[in-house]
Backbone as JSON, one array per atom type, in Angstrom:
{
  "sequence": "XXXXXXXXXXXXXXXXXXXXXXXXXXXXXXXXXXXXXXXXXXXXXXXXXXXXXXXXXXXXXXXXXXXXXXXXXXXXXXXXXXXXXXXXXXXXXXXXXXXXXXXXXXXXXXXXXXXXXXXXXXXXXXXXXXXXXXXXXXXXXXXXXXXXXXXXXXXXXXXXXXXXXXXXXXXXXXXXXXXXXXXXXXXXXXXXXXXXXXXXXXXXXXXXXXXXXXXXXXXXXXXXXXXXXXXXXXXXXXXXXXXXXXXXXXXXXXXXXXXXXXXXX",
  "N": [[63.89, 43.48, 24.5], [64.54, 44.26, 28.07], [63.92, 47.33, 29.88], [65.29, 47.2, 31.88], [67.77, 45.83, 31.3], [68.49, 47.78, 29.31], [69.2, 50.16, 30.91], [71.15, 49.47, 32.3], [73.13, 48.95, 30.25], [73.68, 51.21, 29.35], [74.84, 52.79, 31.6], [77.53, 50.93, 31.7], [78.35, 51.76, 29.37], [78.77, 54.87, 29.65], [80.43, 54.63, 32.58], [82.77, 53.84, 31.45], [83.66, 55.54, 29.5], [84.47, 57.78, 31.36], [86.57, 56.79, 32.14], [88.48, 56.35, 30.04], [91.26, 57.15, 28.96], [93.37, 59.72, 27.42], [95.6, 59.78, 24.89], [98.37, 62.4, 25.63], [100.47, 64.43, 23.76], [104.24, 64.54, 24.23], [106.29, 67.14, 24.63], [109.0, 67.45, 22.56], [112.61, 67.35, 23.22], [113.89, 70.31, 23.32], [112.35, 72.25, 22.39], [110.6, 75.11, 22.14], [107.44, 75.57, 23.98], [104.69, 78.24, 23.64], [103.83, 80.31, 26.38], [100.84, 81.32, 27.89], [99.21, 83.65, 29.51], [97.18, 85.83, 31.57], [97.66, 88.56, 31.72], [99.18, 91.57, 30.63], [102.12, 91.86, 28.56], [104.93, 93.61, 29.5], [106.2, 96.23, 27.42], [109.35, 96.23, 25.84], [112.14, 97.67, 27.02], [114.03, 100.36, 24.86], [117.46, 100.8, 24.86], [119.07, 103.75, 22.5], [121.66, 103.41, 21.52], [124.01, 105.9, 20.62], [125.46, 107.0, 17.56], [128.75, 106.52, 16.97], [130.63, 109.0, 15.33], [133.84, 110.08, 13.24], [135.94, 112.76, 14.75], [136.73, 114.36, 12.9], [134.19, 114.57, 12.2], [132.36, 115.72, 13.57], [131.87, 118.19, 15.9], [132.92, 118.36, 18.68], [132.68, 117.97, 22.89], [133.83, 119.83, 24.82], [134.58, 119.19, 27.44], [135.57, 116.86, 29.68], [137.09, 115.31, 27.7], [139.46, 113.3, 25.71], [141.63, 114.58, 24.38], [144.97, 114.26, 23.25], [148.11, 115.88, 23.45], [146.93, 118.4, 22.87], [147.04, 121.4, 23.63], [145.63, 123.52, 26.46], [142.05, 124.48, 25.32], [142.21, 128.04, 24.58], [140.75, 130.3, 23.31], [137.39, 131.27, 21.47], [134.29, 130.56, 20.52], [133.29, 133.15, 18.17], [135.18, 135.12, 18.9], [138.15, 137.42, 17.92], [141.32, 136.43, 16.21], [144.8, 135.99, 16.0], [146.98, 134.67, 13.88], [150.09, 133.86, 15.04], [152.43, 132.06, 14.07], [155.51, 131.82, 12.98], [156.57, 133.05, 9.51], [158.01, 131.33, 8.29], [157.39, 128.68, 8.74], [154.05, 128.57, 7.88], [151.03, 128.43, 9.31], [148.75, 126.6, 8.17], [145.41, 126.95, 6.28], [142.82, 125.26, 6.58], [140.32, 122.55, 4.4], [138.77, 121.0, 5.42], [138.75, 120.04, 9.16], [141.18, 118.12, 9.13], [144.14, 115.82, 9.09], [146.04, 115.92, 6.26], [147.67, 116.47, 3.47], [145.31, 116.6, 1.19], [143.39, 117.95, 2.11], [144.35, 121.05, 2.78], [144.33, 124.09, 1.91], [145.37, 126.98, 1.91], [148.72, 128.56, 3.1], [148.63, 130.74, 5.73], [149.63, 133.95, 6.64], [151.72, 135.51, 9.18], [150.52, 136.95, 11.48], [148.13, 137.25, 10.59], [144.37, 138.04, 10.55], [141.93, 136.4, 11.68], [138.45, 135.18, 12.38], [136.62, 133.61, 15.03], [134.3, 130.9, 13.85], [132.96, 128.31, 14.5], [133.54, 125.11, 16.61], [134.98, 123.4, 19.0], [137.14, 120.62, 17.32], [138.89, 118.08, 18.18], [141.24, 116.35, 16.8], [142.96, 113.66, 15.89], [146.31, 112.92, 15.22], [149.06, 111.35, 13.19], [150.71, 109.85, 15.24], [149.55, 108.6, 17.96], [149.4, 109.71, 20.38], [149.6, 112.78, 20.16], [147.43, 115.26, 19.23], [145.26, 117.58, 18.07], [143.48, 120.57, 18.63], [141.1, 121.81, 16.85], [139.57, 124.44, 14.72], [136.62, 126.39, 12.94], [137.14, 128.78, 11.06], [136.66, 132.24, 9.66], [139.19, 134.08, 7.67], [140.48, 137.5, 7.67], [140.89, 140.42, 5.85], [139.32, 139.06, 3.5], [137.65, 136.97, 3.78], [137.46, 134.22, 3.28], [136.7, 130.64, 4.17], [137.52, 128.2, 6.41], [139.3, 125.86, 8.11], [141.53, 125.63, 11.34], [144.73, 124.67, 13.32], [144.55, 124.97, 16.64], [147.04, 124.59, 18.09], [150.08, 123.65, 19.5], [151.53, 120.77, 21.56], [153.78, 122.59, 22.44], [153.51, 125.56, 21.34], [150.83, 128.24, 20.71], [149.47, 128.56, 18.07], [147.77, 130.81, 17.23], [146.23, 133.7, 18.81], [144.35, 135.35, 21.19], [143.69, 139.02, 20.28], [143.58, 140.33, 23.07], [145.72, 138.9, 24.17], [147.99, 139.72, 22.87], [150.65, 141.93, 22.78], [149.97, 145.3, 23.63], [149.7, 148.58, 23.86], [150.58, 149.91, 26.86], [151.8, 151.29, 30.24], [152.84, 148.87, 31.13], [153.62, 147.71, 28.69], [156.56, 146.26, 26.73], [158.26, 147.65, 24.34], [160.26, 148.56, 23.19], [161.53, 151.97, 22.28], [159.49, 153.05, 20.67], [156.77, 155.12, 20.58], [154.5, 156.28, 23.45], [150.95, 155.41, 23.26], [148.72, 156.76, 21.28], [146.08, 156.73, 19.99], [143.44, 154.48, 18.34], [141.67, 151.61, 18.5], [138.76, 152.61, 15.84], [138.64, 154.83, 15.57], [139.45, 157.58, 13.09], [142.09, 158.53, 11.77], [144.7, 160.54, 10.48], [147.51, 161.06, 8.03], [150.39, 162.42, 8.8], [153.63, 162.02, 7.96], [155.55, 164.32, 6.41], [155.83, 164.72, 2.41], [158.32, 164.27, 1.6], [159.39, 161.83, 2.91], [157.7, 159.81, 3.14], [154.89, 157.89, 4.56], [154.54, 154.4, 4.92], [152.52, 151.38, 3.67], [151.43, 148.7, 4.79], [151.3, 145.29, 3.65], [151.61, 143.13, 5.75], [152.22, 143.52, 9.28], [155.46, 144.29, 9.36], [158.48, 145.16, 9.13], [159.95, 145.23, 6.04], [161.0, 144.97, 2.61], [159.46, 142.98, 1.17], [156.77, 143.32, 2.3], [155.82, 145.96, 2.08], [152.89, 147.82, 0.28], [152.27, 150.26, -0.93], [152.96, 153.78, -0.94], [152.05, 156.6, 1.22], [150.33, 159.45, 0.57], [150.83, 162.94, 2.46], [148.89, 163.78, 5.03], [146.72, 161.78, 3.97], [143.69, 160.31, 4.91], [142.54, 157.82, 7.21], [141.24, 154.91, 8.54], [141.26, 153.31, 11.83], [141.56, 150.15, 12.08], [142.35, 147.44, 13.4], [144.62, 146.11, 16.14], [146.96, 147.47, 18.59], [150.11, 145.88, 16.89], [153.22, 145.01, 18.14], [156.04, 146.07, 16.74], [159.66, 144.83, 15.86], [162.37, 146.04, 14.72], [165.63, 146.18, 13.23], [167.79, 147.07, 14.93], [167.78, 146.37, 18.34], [166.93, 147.73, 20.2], [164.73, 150.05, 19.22], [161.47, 149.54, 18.45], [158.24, 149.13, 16.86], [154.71, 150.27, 17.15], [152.33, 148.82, 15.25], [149.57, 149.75, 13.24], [146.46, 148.21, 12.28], [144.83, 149.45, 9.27], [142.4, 151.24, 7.34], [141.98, 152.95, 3.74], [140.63, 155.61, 3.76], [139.6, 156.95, 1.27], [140.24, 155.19, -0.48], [139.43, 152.44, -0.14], [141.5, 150.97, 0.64], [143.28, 148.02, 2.52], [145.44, 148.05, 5.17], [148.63, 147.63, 7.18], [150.49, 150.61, 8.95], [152.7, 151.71, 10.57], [153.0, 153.59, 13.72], [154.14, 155.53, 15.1], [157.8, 156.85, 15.75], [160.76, 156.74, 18.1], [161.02, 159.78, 17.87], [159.03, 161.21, 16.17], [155.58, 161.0, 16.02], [153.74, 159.39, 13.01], [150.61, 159.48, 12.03], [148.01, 161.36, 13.42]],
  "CA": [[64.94, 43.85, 25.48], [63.92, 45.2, 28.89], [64.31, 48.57, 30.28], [66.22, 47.59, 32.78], [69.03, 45.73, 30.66], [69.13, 49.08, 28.22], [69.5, 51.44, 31.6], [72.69, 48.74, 32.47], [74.18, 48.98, 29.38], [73.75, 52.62, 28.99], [75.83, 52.94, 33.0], [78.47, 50.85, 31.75], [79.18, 52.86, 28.39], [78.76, 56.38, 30.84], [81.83, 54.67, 32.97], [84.26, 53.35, 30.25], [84.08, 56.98, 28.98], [84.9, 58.98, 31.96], [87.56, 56.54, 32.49], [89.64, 56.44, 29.16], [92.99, 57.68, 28.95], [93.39, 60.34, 26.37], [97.16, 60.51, 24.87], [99.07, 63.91, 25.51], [102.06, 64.71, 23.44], [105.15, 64.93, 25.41], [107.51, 68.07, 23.7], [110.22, 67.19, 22.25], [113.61, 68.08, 24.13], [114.68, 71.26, 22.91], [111.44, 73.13, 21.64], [109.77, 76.07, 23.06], [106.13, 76.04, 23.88], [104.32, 79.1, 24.17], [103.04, 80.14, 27.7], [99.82, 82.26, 27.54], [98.55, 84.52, 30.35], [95.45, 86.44, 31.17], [98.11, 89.45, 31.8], [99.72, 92.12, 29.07], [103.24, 91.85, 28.7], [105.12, 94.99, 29.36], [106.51, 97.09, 26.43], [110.15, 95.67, 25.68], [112.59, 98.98, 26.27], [115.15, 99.78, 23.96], [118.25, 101.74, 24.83], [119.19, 104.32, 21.86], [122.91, 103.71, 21.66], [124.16, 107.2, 20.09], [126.0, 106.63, 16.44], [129.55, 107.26, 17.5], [131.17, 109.3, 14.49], [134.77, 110.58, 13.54], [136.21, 113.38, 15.22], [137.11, 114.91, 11.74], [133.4, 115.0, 11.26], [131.68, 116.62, 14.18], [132.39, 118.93, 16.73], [132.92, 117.32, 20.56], [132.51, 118.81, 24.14], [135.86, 119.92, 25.26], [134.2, 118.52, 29.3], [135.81, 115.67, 29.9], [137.65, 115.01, 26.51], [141.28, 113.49, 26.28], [142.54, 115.32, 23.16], [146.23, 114.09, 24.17], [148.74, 116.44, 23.32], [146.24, 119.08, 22.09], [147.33, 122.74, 24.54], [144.45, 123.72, 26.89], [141.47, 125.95, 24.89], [141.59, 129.67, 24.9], [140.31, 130.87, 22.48], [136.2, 130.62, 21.73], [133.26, 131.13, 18.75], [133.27, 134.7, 18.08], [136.56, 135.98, 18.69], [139.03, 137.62, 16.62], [142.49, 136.01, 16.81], [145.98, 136.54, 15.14], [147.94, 134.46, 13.39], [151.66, 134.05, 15.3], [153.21, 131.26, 13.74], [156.41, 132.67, 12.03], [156.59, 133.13, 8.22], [158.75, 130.22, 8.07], [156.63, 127.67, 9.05], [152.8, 129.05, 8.2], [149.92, 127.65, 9.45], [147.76, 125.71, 7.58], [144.15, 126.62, 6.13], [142.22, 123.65, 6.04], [139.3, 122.9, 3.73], [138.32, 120.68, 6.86], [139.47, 119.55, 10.12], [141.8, 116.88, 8.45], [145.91, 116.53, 8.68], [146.0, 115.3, 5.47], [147.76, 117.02, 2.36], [144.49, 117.0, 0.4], [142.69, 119.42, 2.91], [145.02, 122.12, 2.54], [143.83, 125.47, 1.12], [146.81, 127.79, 2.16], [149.47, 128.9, 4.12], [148.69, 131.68, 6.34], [151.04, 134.51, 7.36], [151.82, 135.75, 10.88], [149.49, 138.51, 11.93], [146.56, 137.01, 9.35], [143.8, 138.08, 11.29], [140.52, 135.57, 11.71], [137.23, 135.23, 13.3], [135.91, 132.15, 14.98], [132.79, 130.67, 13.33], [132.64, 127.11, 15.07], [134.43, 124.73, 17.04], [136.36, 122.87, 18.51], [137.18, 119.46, 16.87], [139.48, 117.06, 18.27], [141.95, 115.67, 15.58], [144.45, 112.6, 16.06], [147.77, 112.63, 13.8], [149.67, 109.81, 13.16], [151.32, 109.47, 16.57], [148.71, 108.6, 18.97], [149.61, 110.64, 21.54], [149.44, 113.88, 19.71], [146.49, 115.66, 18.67], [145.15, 119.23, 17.83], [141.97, 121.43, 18.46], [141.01, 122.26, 14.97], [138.47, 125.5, 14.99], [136.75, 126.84, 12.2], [137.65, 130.38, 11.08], [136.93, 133.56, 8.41], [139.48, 134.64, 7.03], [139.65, 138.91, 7.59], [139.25, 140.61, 5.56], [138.53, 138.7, 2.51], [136.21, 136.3, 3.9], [137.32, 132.78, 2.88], [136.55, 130.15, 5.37], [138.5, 127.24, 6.76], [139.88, 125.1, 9.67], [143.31, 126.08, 11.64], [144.63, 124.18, 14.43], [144.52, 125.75, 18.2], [148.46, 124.9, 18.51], [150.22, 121.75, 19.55], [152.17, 120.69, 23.24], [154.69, 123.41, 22.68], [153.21, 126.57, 21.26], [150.28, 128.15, 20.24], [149.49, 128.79, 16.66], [146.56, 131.51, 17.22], [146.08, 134.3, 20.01], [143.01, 136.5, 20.85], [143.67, 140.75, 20.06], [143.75, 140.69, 24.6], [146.66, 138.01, 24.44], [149.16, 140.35, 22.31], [151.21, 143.33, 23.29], [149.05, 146.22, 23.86], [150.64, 149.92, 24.46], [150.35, 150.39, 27.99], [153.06, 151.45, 30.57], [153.99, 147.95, 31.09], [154.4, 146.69, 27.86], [157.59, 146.52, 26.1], [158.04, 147.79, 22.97], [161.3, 149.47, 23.0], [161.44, 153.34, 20.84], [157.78, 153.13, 20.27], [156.55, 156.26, 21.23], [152.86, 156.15, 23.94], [150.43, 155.29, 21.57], [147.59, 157.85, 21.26], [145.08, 156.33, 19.04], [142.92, 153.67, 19.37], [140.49, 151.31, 17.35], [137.78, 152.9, 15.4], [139.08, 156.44, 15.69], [140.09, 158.08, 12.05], [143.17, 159.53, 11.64], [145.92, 161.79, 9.33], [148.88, 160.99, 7.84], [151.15, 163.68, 9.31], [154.67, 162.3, 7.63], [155.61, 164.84, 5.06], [156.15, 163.79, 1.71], [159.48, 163.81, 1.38], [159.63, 160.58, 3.52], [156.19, 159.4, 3.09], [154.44, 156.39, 5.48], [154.31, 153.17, 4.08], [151.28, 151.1, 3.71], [152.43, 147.56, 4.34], [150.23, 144.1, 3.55], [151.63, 142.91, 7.17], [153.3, 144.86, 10.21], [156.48, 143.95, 9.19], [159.69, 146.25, 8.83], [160.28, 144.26, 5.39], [160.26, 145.37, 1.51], [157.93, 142.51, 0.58], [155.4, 144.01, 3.07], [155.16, 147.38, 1.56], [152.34, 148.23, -0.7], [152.21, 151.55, -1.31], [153.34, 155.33, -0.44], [150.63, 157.11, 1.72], [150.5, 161.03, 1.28], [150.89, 163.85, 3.88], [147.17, 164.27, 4.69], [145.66, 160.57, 3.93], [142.33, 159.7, 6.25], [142.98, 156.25, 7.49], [140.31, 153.94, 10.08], [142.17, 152.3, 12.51], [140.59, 148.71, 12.24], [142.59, 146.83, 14.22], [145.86, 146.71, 16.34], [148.93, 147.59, 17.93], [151.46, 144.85, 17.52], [154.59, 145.74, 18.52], [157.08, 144.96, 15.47], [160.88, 145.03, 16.13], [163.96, 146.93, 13.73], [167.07, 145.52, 13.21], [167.85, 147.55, 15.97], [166.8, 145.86, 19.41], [166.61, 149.18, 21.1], [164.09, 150.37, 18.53], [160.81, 149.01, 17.93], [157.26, 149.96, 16.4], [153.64, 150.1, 17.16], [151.62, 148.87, 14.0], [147.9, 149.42, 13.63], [145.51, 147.57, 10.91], [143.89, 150.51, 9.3], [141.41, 151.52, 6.1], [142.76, 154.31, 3.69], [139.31, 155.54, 3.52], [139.5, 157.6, -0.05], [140.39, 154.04, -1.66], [138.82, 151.31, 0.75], [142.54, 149.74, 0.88], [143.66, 147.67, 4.22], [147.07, 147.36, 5.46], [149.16, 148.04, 8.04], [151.14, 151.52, 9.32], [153.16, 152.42, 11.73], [152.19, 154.52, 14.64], [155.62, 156.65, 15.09], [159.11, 156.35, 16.36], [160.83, 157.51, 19.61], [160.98, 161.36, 17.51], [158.11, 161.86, 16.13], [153.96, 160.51, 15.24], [153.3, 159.44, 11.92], [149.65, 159.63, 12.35], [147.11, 162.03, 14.47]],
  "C": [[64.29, 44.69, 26.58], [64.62, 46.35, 28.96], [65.34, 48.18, 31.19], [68.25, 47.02, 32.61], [69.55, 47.14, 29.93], [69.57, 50.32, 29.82], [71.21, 51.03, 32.34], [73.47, 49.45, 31.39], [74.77, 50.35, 29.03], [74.94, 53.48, 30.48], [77.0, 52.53, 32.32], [79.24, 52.08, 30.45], [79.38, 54.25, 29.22], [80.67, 56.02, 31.5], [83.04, 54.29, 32.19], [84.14, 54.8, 29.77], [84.39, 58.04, 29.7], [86.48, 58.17, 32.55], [88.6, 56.35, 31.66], [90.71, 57.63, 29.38], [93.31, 58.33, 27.52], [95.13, 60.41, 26.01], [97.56, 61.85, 24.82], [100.13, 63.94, 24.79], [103.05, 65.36, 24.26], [105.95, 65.96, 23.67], [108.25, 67.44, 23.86], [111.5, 68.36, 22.72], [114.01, 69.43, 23.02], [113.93, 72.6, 22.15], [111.08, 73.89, 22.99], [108.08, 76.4, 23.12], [105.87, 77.58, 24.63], [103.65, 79.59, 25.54], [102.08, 81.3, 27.4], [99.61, 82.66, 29.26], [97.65, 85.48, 30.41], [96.34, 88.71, 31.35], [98.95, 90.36, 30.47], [101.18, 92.18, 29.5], [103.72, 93.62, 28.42], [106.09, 95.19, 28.45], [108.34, 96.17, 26.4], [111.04, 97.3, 25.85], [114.06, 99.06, 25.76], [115.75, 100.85, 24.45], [119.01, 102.27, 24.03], [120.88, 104.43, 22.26], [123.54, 105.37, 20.11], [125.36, 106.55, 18.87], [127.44, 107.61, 16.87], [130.57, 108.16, 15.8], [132.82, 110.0, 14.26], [135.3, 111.88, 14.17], [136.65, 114.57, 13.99], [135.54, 115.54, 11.5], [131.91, 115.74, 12.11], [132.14, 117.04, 15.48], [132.05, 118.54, 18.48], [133.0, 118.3, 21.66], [133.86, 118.56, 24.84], [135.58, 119.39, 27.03], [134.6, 116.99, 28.81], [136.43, 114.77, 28.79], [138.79, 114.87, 26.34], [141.1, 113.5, 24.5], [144.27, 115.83, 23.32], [147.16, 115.26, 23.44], [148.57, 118.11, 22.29], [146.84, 120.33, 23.67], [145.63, 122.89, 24.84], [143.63, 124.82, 26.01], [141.85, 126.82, 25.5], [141.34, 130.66, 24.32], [138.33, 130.07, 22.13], [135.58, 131.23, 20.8], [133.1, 132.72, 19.29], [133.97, 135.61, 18.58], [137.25, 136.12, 18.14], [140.39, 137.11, 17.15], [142.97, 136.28, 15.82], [146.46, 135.35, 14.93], [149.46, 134.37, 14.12], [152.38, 133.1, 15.28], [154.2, 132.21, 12.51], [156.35, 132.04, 10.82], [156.94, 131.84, 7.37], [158.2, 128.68, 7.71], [154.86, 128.43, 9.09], [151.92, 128.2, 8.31], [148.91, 127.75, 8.2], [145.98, 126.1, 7.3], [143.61, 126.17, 5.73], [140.8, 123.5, 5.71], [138.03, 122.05, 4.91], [139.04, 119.84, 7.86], [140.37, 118.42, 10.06], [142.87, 117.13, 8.63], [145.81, 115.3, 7.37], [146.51, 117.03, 3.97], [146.28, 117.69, 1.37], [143.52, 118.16, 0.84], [143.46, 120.84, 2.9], [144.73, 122.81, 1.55], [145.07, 126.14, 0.64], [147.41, 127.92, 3.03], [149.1, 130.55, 4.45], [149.74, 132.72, 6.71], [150.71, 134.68, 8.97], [151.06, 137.16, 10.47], [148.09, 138.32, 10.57], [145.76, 137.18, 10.78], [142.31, 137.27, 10.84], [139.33, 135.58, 12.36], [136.93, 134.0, 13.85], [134.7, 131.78, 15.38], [132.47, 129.41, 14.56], [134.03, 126.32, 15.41], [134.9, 124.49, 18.75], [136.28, 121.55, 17.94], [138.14, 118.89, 17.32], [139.9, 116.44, 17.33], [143.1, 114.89, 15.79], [145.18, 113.09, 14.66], [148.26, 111.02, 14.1], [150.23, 109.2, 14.38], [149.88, 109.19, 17.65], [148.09, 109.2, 20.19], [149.8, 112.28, 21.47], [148.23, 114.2, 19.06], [146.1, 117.18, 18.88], [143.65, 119.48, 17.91], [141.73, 122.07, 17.36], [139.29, 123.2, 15.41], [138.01, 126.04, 13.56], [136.6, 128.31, 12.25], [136.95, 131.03, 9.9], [138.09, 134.08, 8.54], [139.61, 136.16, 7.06], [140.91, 139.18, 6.64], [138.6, 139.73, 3.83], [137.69, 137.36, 2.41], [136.25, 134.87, 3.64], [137.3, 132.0, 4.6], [137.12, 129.1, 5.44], [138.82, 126.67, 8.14], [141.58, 125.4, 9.88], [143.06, 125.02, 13.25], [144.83, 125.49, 15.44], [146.6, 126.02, 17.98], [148.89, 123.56, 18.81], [150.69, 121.91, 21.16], [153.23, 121.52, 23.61], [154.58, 125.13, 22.64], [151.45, 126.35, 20.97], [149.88, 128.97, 18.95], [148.34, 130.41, 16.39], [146.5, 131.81, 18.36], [144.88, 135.14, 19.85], [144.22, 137.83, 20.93], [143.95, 140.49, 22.17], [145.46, 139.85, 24.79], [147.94, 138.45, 23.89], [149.56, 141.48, 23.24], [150.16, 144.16, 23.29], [149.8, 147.35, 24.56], [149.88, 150.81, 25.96], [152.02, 150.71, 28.87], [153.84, 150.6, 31.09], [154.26, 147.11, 30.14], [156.11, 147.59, 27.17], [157.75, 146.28, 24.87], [159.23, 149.22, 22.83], [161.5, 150.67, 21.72], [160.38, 153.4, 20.45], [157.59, 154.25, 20.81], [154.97, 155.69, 22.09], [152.24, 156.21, 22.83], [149.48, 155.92, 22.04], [146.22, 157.77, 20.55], [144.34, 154.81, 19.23], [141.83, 152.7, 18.16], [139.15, 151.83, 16.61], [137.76, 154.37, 14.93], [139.46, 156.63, 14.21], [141.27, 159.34, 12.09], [143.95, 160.15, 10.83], [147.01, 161.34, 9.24], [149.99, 162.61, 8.37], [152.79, 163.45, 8.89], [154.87, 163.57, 6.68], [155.83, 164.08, 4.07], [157.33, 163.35, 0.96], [159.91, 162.43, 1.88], [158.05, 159.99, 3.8], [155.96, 158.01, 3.57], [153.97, 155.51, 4.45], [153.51, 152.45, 4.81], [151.71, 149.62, 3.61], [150.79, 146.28, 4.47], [150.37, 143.33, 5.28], [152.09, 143.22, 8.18], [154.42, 143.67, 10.38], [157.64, 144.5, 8.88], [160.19, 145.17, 7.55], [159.73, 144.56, 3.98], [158.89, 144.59, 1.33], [156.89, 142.76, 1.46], [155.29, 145.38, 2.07], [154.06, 147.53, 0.53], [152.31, 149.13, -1.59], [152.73, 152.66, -0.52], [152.12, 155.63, 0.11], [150.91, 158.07, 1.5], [150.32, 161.98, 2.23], [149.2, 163.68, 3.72], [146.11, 163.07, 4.7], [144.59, 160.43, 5.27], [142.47, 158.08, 6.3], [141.66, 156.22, 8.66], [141.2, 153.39, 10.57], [140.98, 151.14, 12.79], [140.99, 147.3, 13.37], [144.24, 147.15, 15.04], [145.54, 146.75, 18.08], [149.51, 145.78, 17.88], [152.5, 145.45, 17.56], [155.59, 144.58, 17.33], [158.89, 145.57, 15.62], [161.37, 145.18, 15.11], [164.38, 145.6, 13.98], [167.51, 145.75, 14.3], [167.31, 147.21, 17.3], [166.45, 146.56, 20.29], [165.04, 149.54, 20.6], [163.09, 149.49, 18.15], [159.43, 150.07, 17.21], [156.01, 149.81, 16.68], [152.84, 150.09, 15.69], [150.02, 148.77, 13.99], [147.38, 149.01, 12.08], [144.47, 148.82, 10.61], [143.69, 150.15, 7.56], [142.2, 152.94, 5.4], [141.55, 154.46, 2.94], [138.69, 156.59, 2.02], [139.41, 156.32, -0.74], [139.5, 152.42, -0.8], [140.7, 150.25, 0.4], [142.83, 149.41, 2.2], [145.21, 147.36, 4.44], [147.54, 147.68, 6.7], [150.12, 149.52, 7.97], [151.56, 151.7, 10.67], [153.15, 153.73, 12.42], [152.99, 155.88, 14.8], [156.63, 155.95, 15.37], [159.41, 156.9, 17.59], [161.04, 158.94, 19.38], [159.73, 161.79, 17.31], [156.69, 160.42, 15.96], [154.14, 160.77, 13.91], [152.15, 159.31, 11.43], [149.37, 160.16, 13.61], [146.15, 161.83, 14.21]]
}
């Protein structure tokens, strides 16, 4: 065989091989091929939606908060407030921010005095359109702790010590004598003991308040106070202060005087 047949044959195989037709697979409708690039794809970012939880079970920002038929705050952590829901109807201390029978501790009286620890909470009732600021409280003075509501769309259930009567020359507190004494100050029983000052569990002109007899002479703290507590008599009322009877560490209430005389100096 010459050279110059083998340098033929060796051309044509060269062009039949740059001219075959290689098959491609066509994708099938509905698949996704991958696309590659010489670039880094940027980070994917995720937006941290916040775990929204009940209103029973953590405490919400009163900015911008419809708590419908809840009375505007005014009361705030670490103030002392009173109690002035009447006897009748006592507010509620709740084991937590719940209206629900099973949360219920006790009934409070009027003039229970509290502290407030934390709060506020936002609490629906059954109506939709009603709801309460639920705060938690101590208890004074024996320290138990609990949830009370604020108040509802008509009253409110809880006042700060600035928001009560206070014996100045424009409150009214009819037969009260000027009050002369003051928080923190220690003072003297000065009734005699023929008619000896009574030591009452709440300033209330009312046997089941009374505790005890005080004698001429007792040393009392004045711890908290006045409310102004009305007689039978609507002429006649009384200034009552929350005091210590500091021989026995007992707490109760006494009255300040009448329009005759001081029953403490």
């Amino acid at each position: 065989m010459s050279k110059r047949f083998i340098t033929v044959s060796l051309l044509i195989i060269l062009i039949s091989a740059c001219t075959r037709q290689v098959a491609v697979p066509t994708p099938q409708v509905g698949t996704v091929q991958p696309v590659f690039s010489n670039t880094v794809e940027s980070a994917l970012t995720v937006t941290a939606t916040p775990l929204i939880v009940g209103a029973t079970e953590q405490p919400v920002s009163t900015a911008d908060v419809n708590c419908p038929g809840a009375p505007a705050l005014h009361v705030a952590i670490g103030q002392e407030v009173t109690v002035v829901v009447d006897d009748t109807d006592k507010l509620k201390l709740r084991e937590t921010p719940e209206i629900s029978p099973d949360t219920e501790v006790k009934g409070l009286d009027k003039f229970t005095q509290m502290k407030i620890l934390e709060g506020p909470v936002c609490v629906s009732s059954e109506d939709p359109e009603i709801s309460y600021w639920f705060w938690k409280v101590e208890v004074q003075p024996n320290g138990e702790i609990g949830w009370v509501a604020e108040g509802d769309s008509l009253n409110y259930f809880i006042e700060t010590a600035s928001e009560q009567s206070l014996p100045t020359s424009d409150s009214t507190c009819p037969g009260a004598p000027a009050s002369h004494v003051a928080i923190g100050q220690e003072v003297t029983v000065v009734v005699d003991d023929t008619d000896k000052l009574k030591l009452r569990a709440t300033p209330e002109i009312s046997l089941d308040a009374e505790v005890k007899m005080l004698d001429k002479l007792t040393f009392l703290k004045i711890l908290e106070g006045p409310v102004c507590v009305a007689s039978t008599d609507p002429e006649v009322s009384y200034w009552f202060w929350k005091v210590e009877v500091i021989s026995t560490g007992e707490i109760g209430w006494v009255a300040e005087g009448d329009s005759s005389n001081y029953f403490i100096e």
